[in-house]
C-alpha positions in Angstrom: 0.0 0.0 0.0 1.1 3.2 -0.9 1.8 5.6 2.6 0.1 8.8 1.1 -2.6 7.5 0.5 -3.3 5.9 3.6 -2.0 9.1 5.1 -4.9 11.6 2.8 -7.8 8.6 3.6 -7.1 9.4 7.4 -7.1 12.8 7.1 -10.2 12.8 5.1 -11.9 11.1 7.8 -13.9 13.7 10.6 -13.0 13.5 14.2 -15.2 11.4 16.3 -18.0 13.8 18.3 -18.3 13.5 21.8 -21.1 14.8 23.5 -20.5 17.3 26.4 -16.8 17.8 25.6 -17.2 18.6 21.4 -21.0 19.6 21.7 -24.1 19.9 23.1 -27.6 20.1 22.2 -29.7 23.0 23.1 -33.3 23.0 21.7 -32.4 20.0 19.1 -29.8 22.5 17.8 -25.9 20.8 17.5 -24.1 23.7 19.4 -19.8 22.9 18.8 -17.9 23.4 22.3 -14.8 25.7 21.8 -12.9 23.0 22.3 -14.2 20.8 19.4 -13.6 23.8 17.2 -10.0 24.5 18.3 -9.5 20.6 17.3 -11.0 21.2 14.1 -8.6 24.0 13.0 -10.1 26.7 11.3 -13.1 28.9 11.2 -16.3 27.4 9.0 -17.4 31.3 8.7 -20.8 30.3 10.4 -20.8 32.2 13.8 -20.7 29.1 15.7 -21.0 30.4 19.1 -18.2 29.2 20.9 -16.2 29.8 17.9 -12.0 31.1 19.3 -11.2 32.1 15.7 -14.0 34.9 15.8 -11.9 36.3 19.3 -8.7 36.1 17.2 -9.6 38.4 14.6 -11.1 40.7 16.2 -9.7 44.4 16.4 -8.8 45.2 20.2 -9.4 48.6 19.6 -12.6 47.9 17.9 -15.7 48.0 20.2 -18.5 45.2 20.2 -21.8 46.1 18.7 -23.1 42.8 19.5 -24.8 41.7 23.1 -23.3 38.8 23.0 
């Protein structure tokens, strides 16, 4: 078997979800745990609300508009 493609068939594969310490649900609505999304790598650009790439970005000088 050829290494790399082992290697991009692993990768390819999600992680496994666990429930309380990746996510929770609230309502019947799939809400990510900042740690799941740290583990995942990037920002999907979907407001997620634990989401520590949104913090990252943000301007310190700018001021929040948002009540969240």
């Amino acid at each position: 078997m050829d290494p790399l493609k082992i290697r991009t068939t692993e990768q390819a594969q999600p992680p496994e979800l666990r429930e309380k310490e990746d996510f929770y649900l609230e309502d019947g609505v799939v809400v990510f745990t900042e740690q799941y999304l740290l583990r995942k790598g990037s920002c999907c650009l979907c407001g997620c609300r634990h989401c520590p790439y949104r913090k990252q970005k943000k301007n310190p000088d700018q001021k929040s508009t948002s009540s969240l």
